[in-house]
VOGULUM-49082 format. One record per residue: residue number from 1; residue in one letter; chain; x, y, z of N, C-alpha, C, O in turn. Coordinates in nm, 4 decimals. Atoms other than C-alpha are relative to their C-alpha. Layout:
BEGIN
(NUM, "a", "A", (X, Y, Z), (X, Y, Z), (X, Y, Z), (X, Y, Z)) ...
END
This chain:
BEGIN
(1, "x", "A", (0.0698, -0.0998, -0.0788), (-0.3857, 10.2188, 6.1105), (-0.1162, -0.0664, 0.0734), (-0.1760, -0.1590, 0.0186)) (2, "x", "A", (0.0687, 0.0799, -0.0821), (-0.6068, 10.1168, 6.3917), (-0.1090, 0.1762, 0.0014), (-0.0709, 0.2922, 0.0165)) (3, "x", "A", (0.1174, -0.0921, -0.0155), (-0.9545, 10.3339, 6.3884), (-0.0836, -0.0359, 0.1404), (-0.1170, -0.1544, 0.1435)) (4, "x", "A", (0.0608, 0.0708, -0.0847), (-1.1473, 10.3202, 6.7528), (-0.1310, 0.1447, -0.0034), (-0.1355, 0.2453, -0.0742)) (5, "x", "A", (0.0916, -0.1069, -0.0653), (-1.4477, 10.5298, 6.9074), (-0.0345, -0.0458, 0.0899), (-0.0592, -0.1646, 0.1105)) (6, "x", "A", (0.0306, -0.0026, -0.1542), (-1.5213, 10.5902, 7.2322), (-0.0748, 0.1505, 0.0422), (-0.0903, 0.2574, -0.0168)) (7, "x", "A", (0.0521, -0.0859, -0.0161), (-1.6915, 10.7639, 7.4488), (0.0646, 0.1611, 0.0505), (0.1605, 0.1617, 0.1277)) (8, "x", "A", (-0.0279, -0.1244, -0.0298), (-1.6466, 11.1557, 7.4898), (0.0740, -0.0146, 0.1731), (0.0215, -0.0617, 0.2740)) (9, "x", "A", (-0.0786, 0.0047, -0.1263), (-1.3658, 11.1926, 7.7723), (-0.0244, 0.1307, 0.0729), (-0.0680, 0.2378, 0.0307)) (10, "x", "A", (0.0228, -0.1168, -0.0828), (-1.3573, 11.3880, 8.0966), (0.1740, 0.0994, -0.0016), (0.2867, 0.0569, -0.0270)) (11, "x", "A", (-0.0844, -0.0491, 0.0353), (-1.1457, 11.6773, 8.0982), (0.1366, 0.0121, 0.0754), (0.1239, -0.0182, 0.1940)) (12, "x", "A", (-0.1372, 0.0629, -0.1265), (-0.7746, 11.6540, 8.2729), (-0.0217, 0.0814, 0.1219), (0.0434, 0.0587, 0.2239)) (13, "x", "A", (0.0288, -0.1091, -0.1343), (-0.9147, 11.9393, 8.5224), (-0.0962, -0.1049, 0.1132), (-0.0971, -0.1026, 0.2363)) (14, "x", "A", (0.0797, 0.0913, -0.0824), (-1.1646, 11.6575, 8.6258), (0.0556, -0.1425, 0.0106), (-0.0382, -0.2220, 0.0148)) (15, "x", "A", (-0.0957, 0.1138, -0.0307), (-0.9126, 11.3503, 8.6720), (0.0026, -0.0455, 0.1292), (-0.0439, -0.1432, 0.1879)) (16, "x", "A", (-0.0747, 0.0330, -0.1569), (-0.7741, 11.3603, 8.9855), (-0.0556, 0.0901, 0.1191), (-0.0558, 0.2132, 0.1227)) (17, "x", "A", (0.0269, -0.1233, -0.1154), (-0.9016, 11.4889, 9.3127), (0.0627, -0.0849, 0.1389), (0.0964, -0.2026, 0.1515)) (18, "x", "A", (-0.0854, 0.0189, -0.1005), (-0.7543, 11.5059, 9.6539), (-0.0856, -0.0486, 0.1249), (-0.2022, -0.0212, 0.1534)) (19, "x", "A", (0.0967, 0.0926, -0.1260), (-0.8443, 11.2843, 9.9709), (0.1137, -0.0379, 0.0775), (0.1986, -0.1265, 0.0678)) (20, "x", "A", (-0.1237, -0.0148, -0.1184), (-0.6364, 11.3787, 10.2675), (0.1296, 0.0270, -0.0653), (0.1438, 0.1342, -0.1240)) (21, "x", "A", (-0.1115, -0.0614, 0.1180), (-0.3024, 11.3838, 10.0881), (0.0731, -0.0550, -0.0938), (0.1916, -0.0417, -0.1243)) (22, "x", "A", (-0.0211, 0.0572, 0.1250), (-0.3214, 11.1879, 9.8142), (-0.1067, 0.0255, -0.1063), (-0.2273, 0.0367, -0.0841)) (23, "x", "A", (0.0502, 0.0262, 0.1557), (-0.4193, 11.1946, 9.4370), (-0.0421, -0.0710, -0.0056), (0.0343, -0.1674, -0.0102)) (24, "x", "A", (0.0576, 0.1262, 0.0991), (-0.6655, 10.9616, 9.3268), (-0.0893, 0.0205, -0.0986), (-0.1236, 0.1383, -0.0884)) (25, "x", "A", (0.0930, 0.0157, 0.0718), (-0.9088, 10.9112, 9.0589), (-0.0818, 0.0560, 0.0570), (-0.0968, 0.0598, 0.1791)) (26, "x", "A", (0.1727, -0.0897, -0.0458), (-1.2284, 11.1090, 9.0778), (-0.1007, -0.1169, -0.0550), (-0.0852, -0.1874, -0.1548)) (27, "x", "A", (0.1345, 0.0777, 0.0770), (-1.5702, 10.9145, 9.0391), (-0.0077, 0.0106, -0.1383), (-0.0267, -0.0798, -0.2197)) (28, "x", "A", (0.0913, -0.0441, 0.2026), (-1.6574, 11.0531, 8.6847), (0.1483, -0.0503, -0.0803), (0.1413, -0.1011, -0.1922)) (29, "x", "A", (-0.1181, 0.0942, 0.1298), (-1.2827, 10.9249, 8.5313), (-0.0121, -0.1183, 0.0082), (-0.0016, -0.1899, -0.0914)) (30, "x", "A", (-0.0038, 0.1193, 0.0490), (-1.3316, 10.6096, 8.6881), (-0.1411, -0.0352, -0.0569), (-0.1440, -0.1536, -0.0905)) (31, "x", "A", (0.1603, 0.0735, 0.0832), (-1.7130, 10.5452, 8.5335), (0.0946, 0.0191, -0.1562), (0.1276, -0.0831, -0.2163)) (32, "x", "A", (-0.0709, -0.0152, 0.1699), (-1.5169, 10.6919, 8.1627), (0.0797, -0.1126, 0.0045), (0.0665, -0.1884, -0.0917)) (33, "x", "A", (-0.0991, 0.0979, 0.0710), (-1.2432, 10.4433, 8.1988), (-0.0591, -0.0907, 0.0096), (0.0035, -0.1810, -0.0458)) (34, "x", "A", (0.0451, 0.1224, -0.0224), (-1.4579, 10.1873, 8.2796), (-0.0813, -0.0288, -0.1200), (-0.0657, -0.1343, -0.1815)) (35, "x", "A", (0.0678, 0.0327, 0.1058), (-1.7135, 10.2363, 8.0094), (0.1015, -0.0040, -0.1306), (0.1086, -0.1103, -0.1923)) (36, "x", "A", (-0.1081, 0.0485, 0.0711), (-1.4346, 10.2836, 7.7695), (0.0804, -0.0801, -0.0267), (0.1145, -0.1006, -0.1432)) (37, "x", "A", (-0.0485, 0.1421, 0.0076), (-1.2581, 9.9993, 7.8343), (-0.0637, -0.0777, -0.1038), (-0.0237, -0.1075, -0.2163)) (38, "x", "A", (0.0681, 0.0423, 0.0604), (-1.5310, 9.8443, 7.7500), (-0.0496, 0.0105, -0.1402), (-0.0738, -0.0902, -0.2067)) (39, "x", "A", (0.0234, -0.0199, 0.1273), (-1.6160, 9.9686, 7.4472), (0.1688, -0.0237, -0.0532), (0.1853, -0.1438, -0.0749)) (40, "x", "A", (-0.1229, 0.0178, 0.0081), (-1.2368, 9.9826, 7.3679), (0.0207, -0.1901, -0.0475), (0.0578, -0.2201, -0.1610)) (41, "x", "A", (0.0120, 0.0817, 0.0082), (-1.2576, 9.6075, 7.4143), (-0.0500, -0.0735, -0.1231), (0.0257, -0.1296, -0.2023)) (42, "x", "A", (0.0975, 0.0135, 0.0489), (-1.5400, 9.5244, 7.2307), (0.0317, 0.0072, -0.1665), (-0.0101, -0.0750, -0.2480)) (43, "x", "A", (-0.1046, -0.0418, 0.1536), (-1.3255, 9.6836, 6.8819), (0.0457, -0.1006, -0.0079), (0.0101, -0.1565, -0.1116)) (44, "x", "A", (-0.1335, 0.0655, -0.0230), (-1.0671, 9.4480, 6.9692), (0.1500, 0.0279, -0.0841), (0.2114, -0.0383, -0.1678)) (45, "x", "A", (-0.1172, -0.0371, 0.0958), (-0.7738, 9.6500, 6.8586), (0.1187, -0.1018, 0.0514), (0.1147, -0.1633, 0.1579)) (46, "x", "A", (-0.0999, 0.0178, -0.0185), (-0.4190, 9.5234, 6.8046), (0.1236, 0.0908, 0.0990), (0.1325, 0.2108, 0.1252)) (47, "x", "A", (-0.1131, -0.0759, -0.0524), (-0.1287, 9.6156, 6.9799), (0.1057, 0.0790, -0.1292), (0.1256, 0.0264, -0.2386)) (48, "x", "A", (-0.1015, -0.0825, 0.0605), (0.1107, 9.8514, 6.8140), (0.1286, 0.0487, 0.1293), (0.1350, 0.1189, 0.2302)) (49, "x", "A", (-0.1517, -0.0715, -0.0449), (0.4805, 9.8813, 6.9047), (0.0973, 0.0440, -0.0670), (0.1465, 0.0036, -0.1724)) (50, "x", "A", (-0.0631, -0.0994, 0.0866), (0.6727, 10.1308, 6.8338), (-0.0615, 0.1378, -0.0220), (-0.1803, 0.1397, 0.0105)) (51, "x", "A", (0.0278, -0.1049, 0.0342), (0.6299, 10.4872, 6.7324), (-0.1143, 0.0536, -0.0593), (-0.1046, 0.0502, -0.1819)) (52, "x", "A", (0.1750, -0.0290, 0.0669), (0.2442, 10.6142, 6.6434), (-0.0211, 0.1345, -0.0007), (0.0192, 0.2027, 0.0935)) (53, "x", "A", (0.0957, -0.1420, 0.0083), (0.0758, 10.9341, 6.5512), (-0.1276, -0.0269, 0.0598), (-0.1820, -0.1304, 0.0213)) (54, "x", "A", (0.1194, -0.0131, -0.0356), (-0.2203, 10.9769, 6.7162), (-0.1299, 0.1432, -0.0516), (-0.1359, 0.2655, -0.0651)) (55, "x", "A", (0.1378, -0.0570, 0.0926), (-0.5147, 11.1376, 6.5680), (-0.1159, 0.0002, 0.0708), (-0.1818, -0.1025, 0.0546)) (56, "x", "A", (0.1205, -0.0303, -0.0569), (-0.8079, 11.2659, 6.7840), (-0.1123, 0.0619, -0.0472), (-0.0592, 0.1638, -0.0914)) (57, "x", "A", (0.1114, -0.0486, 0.1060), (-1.1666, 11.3914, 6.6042), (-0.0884, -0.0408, 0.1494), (-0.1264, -0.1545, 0.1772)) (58, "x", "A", (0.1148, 0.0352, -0.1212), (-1.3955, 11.4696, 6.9814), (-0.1343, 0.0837, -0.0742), (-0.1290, 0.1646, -0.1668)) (59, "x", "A", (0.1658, -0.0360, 0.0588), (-1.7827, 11.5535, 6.9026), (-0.0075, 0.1651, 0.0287), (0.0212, 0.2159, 0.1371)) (60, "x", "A", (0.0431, -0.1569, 0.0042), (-1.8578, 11.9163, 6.8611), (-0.1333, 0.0237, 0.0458), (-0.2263, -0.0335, -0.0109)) (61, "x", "A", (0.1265, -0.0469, -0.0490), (-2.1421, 12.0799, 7.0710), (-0.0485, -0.1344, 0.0364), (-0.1616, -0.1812, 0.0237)) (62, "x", "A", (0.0591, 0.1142, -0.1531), (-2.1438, 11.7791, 7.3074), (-0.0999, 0.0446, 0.0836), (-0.1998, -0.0168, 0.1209)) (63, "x", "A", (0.0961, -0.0948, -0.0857), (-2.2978, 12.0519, 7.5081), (0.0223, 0.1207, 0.0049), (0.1194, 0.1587, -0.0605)) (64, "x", "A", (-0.0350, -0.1774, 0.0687), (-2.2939, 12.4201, 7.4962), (0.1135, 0.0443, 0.0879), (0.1667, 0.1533, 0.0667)) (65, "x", "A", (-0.2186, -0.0295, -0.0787), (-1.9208, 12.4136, 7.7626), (0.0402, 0.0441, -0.1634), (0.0082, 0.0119, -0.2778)) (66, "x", "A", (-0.1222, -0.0597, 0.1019), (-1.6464, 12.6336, 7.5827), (0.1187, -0.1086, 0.0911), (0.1327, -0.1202, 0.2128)) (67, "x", "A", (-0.0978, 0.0808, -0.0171), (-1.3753, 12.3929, 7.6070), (0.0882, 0.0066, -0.0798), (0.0728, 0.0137, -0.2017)) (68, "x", "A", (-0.0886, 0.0218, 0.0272), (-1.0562, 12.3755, 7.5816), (0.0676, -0.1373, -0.0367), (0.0885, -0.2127, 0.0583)) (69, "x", "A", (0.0522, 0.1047, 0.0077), (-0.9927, 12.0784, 7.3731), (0.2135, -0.0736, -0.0135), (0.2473, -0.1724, -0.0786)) (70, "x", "A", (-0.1099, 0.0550, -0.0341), (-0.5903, 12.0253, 7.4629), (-0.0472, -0.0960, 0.1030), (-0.0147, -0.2143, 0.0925)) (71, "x", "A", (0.0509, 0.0763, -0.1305), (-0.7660, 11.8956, 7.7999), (-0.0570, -0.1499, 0.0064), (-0.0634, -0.2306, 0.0990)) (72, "x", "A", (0.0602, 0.1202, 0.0025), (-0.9319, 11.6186, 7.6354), (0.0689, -0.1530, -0.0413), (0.0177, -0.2648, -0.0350)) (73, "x", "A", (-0.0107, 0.1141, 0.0534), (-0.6755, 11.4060, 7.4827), (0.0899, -0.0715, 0.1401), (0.1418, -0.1771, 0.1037)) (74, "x", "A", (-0.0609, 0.1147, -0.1090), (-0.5072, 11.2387, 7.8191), (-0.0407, -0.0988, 0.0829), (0.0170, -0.1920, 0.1389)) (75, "x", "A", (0.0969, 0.1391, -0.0870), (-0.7776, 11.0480, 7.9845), (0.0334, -0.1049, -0.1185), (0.1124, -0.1946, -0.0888)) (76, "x", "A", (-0.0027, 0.0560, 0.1602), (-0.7926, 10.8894, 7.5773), (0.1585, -0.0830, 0.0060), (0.1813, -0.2039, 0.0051)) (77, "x", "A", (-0.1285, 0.0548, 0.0198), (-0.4136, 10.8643, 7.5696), (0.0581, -0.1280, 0.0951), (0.1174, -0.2285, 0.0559)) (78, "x", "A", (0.0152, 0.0887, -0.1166), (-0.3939, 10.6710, 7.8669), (-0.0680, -0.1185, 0.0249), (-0.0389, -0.2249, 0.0795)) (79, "x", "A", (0.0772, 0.1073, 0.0337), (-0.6281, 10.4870, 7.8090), (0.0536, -0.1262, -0.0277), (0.0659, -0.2289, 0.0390)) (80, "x", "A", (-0.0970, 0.0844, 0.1128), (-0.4412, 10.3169, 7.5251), (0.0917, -0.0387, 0.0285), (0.1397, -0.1276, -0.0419)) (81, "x", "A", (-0.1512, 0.0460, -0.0808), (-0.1288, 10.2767, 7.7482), (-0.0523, -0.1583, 0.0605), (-0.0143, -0.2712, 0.0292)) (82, "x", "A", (0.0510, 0.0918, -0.0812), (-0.3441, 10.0773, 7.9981), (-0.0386, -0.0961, -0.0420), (-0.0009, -0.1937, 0.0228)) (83, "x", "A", (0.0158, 0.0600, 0.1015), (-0.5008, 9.8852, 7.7162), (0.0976, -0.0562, -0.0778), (0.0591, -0.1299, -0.1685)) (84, "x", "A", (-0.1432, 0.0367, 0.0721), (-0.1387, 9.8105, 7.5811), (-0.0566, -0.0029, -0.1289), (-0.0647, -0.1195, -0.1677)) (85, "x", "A", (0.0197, -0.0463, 0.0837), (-0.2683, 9.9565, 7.2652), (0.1281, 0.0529, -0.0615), (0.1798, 0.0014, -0.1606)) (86, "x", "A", (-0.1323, -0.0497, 0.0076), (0.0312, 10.1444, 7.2477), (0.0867, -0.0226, 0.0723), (0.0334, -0.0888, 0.1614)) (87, "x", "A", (-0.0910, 0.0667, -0.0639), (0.3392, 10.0689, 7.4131), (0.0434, 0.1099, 0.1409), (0.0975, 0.0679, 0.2432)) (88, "x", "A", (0.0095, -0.0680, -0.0833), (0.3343, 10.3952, 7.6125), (-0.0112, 0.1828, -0.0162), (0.0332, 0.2250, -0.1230)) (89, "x", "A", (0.0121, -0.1166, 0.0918), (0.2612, 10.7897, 7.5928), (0.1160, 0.0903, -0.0211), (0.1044, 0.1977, -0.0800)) (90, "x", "A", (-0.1029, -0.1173, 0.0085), (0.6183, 10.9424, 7.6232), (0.0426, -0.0210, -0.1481), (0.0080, -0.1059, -0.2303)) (91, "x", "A", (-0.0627, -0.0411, 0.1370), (0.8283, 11.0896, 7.3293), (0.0336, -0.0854, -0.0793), (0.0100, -0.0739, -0.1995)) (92, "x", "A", (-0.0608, 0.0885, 0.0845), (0.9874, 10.8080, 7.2200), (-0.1306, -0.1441, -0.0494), (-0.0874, -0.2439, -0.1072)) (93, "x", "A", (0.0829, 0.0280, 0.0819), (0.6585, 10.6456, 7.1140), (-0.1173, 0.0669, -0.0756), (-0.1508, 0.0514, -0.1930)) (94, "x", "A", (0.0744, -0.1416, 0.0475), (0.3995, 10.9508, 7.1098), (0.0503, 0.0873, -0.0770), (0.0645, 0.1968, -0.0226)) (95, "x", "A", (-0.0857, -0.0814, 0.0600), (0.5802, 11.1105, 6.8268), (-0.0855, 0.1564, -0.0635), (-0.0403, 0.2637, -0.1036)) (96, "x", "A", (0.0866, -0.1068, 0.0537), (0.2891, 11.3282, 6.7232), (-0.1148, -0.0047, 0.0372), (-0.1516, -0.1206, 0.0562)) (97, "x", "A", (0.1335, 0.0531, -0.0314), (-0.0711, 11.3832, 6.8208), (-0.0841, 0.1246, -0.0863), (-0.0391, 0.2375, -0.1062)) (98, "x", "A", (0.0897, -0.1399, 0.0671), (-0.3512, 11.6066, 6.6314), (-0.1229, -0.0388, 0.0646), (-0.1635, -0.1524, 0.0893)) (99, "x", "A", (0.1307, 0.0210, -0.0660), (-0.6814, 11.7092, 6.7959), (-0.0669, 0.0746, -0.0522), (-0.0099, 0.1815, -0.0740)) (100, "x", "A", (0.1166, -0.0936, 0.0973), (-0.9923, 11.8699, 6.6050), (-0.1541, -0.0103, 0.0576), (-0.1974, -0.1196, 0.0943)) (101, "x", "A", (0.1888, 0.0293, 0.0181), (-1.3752, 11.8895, 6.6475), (-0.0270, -0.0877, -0.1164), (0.0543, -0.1160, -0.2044)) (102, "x", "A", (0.1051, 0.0146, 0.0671), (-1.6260, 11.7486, 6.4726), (-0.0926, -0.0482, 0.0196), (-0.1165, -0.1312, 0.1074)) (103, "x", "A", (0.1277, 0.0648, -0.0429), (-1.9602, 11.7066, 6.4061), (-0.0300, -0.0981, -0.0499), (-0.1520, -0.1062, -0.0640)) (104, "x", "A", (0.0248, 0.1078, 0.1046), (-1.9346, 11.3780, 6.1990), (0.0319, -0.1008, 0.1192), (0.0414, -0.2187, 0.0849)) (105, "x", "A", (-0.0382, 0.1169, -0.0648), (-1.8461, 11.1901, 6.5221), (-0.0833, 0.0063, 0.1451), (-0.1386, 0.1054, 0.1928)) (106, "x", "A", (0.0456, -0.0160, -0.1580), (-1.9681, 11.0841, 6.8785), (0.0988, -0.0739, 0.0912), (0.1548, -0.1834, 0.0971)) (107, "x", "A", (-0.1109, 0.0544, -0.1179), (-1.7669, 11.0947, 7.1698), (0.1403, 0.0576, -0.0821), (0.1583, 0.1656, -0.1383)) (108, "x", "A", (-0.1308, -0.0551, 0.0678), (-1.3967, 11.0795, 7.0385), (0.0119, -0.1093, -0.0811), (-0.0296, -0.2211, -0.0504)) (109, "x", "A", (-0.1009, 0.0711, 0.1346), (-1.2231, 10.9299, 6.7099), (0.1024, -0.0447, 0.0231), (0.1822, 0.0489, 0.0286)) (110, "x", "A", (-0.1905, -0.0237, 0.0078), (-0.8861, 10.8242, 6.7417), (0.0336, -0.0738, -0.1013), (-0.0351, -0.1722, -0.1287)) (111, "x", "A", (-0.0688, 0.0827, 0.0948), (-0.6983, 10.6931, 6.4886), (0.1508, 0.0168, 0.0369), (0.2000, 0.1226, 0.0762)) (112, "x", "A", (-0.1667, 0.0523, -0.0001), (-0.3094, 10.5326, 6.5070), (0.0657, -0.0335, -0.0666), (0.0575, -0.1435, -0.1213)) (113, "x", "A", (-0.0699, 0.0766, 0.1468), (-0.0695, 10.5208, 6.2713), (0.0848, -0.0070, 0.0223), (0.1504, 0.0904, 0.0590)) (114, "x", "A", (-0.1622, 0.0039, -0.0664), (0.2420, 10.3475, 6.3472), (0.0574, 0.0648, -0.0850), (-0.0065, 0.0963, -0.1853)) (115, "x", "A", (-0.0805, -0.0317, 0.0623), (0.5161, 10.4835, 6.2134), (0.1164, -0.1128, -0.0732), (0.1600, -0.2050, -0.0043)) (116, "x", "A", (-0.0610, 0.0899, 0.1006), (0.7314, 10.2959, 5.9162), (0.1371, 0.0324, 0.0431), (0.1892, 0.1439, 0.0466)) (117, "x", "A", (-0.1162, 0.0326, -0.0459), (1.0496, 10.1498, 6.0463), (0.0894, -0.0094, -0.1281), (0.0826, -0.0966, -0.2147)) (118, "x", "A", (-0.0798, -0.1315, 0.0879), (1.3117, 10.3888, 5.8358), (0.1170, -0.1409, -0.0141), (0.1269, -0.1990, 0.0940)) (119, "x", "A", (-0.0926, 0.0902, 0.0522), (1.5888, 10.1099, 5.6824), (0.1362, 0.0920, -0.0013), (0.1467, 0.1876, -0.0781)) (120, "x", "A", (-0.1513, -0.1000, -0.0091), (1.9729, 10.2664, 5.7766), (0.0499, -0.0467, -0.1036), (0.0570, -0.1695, -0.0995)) (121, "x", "A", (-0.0764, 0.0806, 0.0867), (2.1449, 10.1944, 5.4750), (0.2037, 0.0140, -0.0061), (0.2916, 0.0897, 0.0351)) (122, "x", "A", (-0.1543, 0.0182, -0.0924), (2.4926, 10.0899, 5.4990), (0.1105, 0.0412, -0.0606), (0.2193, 0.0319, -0.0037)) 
END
């Protein structure tokens, strides 16, 4: 299991904004991915390939926003792609994800737990 923290992500409503008629990055995701990286870095996690649970724990009463906290784990998830942390976020490695408050943390938690390669027996 790989434990990281980082900083509190922006929410997927604030990702992407439009400029003429394309999608790009908004200012405020790229300063998050940038400082994240960095910190990200700085851990120096392993790579994991193969199948992971992901495990999110973001800071409670960051600020007095009612948030919706599905919104928060894809800047995070992504992250970890880009980082080749994980090998990538669709089904066939994202097999599970859980997301919670709390006040025991700052920013976001994540924790990764690969999943144990199941022996076919013959």
């Amino acid at each position: 299991m790989i434990t990281l923290n980082l900083p509190f992500p922006p929410s997927v409503n604030n990702l992407f904004i439009n400029v003429g008629r394309k999608r790009v990055r908004a200012p405020r995701y790229v300063a998050w991915a940038t400082e994240a990286g960095l910190r990200l870095n700085v851990q120096r996690p392993i790579s994991i390939k193969g199948p992971v649970t992901l495990h999110y724990e973001f800071q409670e009463g960051q600020d007095r926003r009612k948030r919706d906290i599905g919104n928060l784990e894809k800047a995070v998830t992504d992250l970890l792609v880009q980082h080749a942390v994980i090998e990538a976020d669709d089904n066939t490695i994202v097999r599970e994800i859980t997301l919670r408050w709390s006040g025991k943390v700052t920013g976001v938690l994540v924790s990764i737990v690969p999943h144990a390669v199941q022996e076919v027996a013959a």
